[in-house]
PASEBA-1860 file (N, C-alpha, C; in nm, 3 decimals):
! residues 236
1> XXXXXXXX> 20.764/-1.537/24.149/20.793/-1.403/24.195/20.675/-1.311/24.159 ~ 20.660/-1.188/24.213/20.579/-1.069/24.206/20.646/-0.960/24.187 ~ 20.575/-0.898/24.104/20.626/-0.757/24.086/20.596/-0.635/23.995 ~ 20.622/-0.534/23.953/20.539/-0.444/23.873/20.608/-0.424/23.786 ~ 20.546/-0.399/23.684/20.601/-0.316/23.544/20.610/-0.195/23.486 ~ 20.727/-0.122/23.470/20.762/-0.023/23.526/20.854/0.052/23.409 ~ 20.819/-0.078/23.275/20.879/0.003/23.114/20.845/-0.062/23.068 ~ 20.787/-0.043/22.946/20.716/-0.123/22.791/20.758/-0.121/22.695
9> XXXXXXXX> 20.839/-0.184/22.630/20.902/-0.132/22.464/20.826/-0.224/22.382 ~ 20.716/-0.174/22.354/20.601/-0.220/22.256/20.651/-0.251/22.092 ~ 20.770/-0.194/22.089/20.832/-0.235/21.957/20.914/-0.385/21.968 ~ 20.971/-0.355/22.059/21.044/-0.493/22.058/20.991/-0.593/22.137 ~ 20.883/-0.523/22.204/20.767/-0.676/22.248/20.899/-0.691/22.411 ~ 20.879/-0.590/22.528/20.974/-0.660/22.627/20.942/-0.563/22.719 ~ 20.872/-0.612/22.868/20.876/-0.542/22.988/21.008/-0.523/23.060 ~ 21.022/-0.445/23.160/21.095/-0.403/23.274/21.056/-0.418/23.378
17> XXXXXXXX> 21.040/-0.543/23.508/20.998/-0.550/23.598/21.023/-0.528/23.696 ~ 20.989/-0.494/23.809/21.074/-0.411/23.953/20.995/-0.492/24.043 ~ 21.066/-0.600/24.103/21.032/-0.673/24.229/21.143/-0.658/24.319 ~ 21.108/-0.694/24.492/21.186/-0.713/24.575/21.256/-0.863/24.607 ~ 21.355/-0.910/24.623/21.364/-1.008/24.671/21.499/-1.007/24.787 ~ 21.475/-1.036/24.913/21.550/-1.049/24.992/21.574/-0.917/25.071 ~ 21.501/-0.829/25.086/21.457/-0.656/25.100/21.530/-0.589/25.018 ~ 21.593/-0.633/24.932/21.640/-0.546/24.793/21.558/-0.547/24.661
25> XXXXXXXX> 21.533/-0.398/24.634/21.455/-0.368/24.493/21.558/-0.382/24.375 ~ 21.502/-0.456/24.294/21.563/-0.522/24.146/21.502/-0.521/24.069 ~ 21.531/-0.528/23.939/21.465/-0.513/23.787/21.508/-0.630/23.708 ~ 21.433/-0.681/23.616/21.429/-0.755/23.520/21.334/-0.762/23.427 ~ 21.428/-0.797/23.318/21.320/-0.787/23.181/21.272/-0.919/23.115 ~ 21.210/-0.937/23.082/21.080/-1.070/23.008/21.005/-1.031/22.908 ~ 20.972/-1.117/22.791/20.895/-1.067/22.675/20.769/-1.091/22.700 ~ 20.719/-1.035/22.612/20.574/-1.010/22.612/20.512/-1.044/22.451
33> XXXXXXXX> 20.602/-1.106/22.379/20.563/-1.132/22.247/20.469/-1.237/22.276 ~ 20.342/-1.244/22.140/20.266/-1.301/22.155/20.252/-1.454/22.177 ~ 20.326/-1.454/22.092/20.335/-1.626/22.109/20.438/-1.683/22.217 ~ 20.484/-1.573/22.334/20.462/-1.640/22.488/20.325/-1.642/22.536 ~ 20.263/-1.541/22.526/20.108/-1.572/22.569/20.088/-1.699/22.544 ~ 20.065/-1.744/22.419/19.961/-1.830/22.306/20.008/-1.968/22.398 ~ 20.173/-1.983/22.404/20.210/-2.106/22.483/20.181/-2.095/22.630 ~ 20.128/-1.964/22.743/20.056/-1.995/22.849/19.936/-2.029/22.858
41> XXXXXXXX> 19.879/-1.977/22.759/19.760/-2.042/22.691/19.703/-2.184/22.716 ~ 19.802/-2.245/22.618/19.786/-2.329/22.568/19.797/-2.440/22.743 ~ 19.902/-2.366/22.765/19.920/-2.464/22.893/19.839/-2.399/23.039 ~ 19.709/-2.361/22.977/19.664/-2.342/23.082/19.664/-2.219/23.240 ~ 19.786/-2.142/23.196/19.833/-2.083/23.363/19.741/-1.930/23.285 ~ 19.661/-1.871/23.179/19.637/-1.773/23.141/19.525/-1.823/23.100 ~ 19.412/-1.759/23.119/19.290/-1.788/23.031/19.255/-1.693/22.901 ~ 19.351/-1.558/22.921/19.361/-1.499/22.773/19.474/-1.369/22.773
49> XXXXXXXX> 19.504/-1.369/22.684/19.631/-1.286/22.603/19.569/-1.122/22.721 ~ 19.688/-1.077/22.682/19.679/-0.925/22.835/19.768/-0.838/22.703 ~ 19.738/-0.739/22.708/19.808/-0.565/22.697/19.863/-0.556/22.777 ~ 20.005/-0.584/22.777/20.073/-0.529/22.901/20.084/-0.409/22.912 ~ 20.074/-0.315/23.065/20.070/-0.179/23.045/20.219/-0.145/23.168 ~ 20.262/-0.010/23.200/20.356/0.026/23.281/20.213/0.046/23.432 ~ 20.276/-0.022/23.546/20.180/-0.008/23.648/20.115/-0.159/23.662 ~ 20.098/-0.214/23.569/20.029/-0.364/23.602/20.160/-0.476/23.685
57> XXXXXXXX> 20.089/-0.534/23.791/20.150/-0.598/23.869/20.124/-0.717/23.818 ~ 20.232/-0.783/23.808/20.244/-0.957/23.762/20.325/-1.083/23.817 ~ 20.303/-1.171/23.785/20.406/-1.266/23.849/20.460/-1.311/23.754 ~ 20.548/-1.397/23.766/20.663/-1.439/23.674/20.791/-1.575/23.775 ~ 20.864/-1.584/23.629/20.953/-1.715/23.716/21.076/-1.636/23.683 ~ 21.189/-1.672/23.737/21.288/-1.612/23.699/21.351/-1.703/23.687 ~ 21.466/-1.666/23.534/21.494/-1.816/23.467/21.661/-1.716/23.375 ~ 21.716/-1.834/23.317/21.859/-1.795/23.257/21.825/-1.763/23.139
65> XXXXXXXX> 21.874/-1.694/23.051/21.859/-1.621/22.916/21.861/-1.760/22.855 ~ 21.820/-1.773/22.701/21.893/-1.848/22.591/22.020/-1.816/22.587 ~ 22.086/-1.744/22.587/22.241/-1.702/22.621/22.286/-1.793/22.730 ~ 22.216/-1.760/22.835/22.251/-1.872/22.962/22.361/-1.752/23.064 ~ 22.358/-1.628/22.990/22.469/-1.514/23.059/22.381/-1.405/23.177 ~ 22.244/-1.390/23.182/22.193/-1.344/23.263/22.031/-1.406/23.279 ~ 21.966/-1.307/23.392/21.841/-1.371/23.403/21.725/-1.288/23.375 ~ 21.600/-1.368/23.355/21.512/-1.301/23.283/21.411/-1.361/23.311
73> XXXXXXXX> 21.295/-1.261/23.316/21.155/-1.306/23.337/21.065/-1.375/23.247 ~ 21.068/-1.493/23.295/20.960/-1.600/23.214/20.831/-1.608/23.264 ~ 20.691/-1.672/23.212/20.590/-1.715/23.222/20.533/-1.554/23.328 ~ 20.539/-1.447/23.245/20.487/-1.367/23.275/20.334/-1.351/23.305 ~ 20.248/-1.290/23.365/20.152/-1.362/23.387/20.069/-1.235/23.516 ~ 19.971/-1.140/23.399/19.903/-1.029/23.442/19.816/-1.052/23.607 ~ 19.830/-0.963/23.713/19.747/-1.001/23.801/19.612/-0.881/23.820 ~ 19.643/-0.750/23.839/19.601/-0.622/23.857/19.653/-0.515/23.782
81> XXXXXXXX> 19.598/-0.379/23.788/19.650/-0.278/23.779/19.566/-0.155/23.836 ~ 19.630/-0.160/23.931/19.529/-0.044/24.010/19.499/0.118/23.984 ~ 19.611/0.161/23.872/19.625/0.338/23.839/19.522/0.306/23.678 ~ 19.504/0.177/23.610/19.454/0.146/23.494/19.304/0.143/23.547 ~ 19.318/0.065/23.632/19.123/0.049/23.691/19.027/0.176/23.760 ~ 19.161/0.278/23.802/19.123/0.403/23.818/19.069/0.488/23.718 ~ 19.138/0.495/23.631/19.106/0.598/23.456/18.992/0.520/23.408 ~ 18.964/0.404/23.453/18.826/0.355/23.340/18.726/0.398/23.450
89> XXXXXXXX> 18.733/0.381/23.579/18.632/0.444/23.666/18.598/0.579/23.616 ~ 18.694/0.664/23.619/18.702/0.856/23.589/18.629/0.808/23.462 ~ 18.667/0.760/23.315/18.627/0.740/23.222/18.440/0.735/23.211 ~ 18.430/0.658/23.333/18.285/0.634/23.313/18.188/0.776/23.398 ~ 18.279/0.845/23.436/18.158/0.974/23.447/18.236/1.104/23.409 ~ 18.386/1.109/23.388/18.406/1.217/23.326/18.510/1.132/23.191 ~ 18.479/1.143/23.084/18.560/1.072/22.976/18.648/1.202/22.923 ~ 18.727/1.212/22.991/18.795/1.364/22.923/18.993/1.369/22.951
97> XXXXXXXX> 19.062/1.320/22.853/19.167/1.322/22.968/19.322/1.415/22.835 ~ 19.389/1.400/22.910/19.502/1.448/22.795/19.653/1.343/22.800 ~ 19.712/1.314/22.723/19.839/1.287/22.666/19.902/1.309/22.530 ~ 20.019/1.265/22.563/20.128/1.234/22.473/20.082/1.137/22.347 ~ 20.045/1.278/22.217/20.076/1.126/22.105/20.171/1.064/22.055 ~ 20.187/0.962/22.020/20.349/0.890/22.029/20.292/0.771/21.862 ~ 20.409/0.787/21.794/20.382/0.703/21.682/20.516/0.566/21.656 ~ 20.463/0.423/21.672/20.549/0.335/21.679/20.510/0.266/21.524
105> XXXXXXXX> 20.609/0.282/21.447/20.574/0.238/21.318/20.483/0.310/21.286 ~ 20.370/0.243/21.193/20.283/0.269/21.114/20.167/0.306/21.237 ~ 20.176/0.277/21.344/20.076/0.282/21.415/20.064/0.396/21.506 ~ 19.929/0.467/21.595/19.980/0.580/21.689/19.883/0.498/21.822 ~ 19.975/0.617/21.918/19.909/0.545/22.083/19.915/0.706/22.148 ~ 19.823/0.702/22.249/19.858/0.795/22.317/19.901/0.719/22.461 ~ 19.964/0.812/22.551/20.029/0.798/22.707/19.978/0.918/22.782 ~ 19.916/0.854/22.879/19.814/0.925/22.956/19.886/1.016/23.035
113> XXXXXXXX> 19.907/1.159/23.052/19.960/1.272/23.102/20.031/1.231/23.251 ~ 19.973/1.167/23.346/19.986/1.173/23.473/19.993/1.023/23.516 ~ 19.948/0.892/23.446/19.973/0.779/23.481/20.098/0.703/23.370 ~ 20.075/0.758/23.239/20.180/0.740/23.200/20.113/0.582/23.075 ~ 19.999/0.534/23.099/19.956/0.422/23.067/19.934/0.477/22.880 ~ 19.972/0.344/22.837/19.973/0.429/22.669/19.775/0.324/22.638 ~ 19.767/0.386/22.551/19.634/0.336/22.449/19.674/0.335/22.310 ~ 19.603/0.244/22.238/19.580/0.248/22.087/19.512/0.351/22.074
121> XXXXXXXX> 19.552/0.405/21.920/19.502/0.578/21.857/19.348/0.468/21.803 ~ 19.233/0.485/21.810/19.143/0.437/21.702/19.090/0.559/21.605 ~ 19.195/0.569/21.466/19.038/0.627/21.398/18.989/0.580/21.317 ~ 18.893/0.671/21.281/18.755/0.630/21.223/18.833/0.659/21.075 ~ 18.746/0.537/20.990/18.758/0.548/20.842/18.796/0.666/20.770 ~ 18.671/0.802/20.827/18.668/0.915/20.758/18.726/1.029/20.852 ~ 18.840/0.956/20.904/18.940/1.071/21.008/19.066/1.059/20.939 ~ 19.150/1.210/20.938/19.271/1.232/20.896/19.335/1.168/20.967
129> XXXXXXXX> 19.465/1.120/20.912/19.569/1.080/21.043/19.624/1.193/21.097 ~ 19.683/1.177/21.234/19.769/1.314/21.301/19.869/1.335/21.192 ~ 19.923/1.463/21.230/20.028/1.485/21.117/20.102/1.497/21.208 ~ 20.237/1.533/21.169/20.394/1.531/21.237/20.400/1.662/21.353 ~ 20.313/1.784/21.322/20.330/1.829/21.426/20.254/1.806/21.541 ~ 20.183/1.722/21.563/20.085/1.638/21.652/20.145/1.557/21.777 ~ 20.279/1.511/21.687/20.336/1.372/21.832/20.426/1.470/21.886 ~ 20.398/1.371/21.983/20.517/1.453/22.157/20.444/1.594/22.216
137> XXXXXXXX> 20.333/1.624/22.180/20.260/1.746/22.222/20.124/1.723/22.260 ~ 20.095/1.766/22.367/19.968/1.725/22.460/19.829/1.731/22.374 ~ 19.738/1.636/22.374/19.620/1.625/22.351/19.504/1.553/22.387 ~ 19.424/1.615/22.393/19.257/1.567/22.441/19.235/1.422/22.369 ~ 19.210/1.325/22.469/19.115/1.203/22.432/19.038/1.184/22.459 ~ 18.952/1.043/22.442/18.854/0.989/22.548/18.878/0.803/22.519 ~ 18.853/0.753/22.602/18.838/0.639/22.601/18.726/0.537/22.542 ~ 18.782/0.397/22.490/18.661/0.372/22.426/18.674/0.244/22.455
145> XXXXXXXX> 18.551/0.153/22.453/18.557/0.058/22.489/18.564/0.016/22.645 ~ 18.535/0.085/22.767/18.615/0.144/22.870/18.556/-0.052/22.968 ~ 18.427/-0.103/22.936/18.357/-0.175/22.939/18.452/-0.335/22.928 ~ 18.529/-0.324/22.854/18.611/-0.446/22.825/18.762/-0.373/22.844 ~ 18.850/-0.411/22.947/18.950/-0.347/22.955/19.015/-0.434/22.918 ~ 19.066/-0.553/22.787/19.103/-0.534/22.695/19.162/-0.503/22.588 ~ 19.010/-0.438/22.559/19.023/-0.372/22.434/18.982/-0.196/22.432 ~ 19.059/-0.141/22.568/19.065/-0.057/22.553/19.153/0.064/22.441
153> XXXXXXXX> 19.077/0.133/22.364/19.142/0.206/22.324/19.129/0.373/22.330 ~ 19.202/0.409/22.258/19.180/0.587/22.290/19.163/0.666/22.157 ~ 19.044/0.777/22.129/19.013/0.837/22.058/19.031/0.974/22.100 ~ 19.069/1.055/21.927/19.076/1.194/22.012/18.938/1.284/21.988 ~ 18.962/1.370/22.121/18.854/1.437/22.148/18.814/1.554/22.047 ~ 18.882/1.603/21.999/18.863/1.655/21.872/18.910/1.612/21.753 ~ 18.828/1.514/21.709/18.869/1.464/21.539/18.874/1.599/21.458 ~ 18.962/1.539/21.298/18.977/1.613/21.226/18.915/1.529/21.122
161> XXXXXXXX> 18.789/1.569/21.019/18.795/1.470/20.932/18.776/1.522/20.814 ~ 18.750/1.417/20.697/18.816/1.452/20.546/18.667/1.529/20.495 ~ 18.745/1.595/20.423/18.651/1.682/20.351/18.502/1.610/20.294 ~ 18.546/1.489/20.212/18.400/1.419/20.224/18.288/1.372/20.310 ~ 18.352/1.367/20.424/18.291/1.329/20.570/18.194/1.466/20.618 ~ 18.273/1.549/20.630/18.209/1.701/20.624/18.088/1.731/20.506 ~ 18.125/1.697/20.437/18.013/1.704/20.314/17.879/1.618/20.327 ~ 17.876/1.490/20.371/17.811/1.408/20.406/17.693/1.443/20.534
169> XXXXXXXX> 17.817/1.530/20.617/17.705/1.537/20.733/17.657/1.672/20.694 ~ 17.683/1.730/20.656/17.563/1.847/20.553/17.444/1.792/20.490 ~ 17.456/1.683/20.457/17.306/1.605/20.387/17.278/1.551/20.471 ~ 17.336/1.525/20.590/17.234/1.412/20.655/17.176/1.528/20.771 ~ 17.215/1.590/20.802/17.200/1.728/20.918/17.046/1.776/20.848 ~ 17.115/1.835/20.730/16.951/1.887/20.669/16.870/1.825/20.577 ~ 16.922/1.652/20.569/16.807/1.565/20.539/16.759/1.588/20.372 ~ 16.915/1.628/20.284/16.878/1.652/20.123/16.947/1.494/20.101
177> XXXXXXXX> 16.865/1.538/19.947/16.881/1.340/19.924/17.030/1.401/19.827 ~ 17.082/1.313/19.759/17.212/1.357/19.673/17.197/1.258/19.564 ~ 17.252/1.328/19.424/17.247/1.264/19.328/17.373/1.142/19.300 ~ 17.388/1.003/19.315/17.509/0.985/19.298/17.517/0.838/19.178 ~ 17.677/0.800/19.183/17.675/0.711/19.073/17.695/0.586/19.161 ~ 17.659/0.454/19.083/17.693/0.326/19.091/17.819/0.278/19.052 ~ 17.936/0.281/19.147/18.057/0.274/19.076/18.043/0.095/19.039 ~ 17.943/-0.016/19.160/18.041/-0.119/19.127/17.943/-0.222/19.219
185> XXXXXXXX> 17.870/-0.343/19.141/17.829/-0.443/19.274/17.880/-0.607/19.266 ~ 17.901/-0.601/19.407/17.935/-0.713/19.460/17.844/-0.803/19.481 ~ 17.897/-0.933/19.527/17.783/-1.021/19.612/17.745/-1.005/19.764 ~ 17.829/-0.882/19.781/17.806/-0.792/19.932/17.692/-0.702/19.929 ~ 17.724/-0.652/19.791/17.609/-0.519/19.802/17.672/-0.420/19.706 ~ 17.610/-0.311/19.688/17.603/-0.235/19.618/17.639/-0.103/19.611 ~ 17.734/-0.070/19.572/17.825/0.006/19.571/17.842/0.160/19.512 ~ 17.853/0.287/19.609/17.779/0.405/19.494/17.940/0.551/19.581
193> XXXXXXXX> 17.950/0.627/19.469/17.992/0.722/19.526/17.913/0.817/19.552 ~ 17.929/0.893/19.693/17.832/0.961/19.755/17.874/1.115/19.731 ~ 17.972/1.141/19.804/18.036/1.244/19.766/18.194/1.244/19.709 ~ 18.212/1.332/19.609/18.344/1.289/19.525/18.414/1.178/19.537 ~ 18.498/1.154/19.576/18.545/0.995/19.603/18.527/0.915/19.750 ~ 18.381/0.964/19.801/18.344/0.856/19.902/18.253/0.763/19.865 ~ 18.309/0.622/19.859/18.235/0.506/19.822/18.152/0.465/19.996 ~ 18.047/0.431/19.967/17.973/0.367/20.062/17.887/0.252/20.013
201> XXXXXXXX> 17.829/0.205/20.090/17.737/0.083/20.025/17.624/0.084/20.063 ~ 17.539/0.046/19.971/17.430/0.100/19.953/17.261/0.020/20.012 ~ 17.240/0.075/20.138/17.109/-0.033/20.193/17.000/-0.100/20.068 ~ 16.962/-0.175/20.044/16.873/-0.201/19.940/16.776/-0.311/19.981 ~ 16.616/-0.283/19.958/16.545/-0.384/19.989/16.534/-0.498/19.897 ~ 16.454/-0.611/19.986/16.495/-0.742/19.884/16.439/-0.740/19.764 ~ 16.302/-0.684/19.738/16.242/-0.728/19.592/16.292/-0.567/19.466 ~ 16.372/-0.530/19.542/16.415/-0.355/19.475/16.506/-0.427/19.332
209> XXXXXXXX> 16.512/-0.350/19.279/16.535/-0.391/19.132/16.673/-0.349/19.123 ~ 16.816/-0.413/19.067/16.945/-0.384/19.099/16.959/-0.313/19.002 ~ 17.034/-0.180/19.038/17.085/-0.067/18.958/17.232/-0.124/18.876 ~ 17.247/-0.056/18.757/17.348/-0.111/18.669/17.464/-0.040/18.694 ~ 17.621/-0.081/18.723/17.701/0.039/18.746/17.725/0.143/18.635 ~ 17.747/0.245/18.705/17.772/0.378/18.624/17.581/0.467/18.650 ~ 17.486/0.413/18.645/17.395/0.419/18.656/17.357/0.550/18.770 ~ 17.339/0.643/18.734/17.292/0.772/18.872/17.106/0.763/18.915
217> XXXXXXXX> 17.163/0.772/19.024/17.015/0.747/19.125/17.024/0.855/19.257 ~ 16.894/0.857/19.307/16.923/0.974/19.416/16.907/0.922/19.569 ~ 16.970/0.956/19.671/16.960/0.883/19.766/16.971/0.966/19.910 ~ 16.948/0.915/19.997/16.910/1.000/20.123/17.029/0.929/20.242 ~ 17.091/0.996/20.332/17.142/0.960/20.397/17.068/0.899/20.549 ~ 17.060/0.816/20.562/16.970/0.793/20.704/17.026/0.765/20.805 ~ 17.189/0.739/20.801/17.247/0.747/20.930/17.409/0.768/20.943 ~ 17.474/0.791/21.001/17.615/0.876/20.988/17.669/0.896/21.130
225> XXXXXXXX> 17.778/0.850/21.148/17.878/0.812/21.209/17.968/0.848/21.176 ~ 18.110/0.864/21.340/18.236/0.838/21.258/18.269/0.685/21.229 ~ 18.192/0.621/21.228/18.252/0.492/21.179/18.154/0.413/21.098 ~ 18.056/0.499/21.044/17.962/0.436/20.944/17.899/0.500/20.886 ~ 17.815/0.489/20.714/17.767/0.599/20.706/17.658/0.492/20.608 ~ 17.495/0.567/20.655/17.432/0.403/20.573/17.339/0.522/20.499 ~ 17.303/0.448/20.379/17.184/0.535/20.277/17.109/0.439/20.212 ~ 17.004/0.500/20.171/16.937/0.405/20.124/16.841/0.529/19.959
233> XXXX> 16.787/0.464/19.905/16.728/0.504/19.741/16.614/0.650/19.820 ~ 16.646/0.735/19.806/16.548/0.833/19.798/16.399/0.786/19.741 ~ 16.312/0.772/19.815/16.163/0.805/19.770/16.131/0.929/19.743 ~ 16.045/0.981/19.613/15.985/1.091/19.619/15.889/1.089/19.633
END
């Protein structure tokens, strides 16, 4: 069978599908938990795991519950989505859009104003989380990843971030080195607080001589991100 998907309950892992059969429109529901993927997988009819979204058209078998009391969509199985392939087009020359933030568990998504398609929230290390008056009330994103649809996700267009983050890009903006401590080294690398309790790790060349923790040294920020922040030993 064919047909579209037309509700997502991402908590309990289960579409709502709306196909025709016989010139009558009908609905049925089928999971989407992972390890149905992993077993289409395995057997071949999928070459990889899908995000199911509301709007993506799929095929499927229609089959009797484990109950054996009604019927239900099996071997679900992504084909298109034509309102999804639209927003990554817009994405790629205007990246600007608004929805609904929505929080499922521990996790947040937004749902795109006018298609309705949800995204993963991504933030960055040194971003606040939304707070409570945030969900169910419209806000600016942008898309990321738009390149691998995927692993599309959604960032907001105006971050909020932590006071140390702010502090950070004050030194790296006007290029002052900062005095800081060696809290701690690994066999990763080397470990310093930068500003009050932001730990970062610390670039170091190979023949450079390893600092002892607790040890204060001065250091320059040389590059800064929301999702990275790299320094290396101040030269004077």
């Amino acid at each position: 069978m064919e047909g579209k998907i037309i509700f997502v309950q991402y908590e309990k892992k289960f579409v709502t599908i709306e196909y025709i059969q016989k010139g009558k429109t009908k609905t049925v529901n089928g999971s989407i938990k992972e390890e149905q993927q992993q077993k289409l997988k395995k057997e071949k009819l999928i070459k990889k795991l899908h995000f199911f979204r509301e709007g993506d058209e799929v095929s499927f078998v229609l089959a009797k519950s484990v109950r054996g009391d009604k019927m239900v969509a099996d071997q679900i199985q992504f084909r298109f989505n034509n309102s999804f392939s639209a927003l990554l087009n817009k994405a790629a020359t205007e990246n600007k859009f608004t929805g609904y933030l929505k929080q499922v568990d521990d996790k947040y998504f937004i749902k795109e104003i006018e298609s309705y398609h949800f995204f993963s929230l991504k933030l960055s290390a040194f971003e606040r989380e939304p707070s409570a008056d945030m969900l169910n009330v419209p806000v600016v994103f942008k898309l990321e990843n738009i390149s691998n649809p995927e692993k599309v996700s959604a960032s907001l267009f105006h971050p909020k971030y932590i006071p140390e983050y702010k502090k950070a890009q004050y030194y790296f903006e006007n290029k002052k080195a900062l005095e800081c401590i060696v809290t701690k080294i690994t066999p990763h690398g080397i470990y310093i607080t930068l500003v009050d309790n932001l730990q970062v790790k610390l670039s170091a060349e190979k023949d450079e001589p390893i600092p002892e923790p607790g040890e204060k040294i001065k250091v320059i920020i040389t590059w800064l991100s929301p999702d990275r922040i790299v320094v290396k030993k101040h030269e004077f």
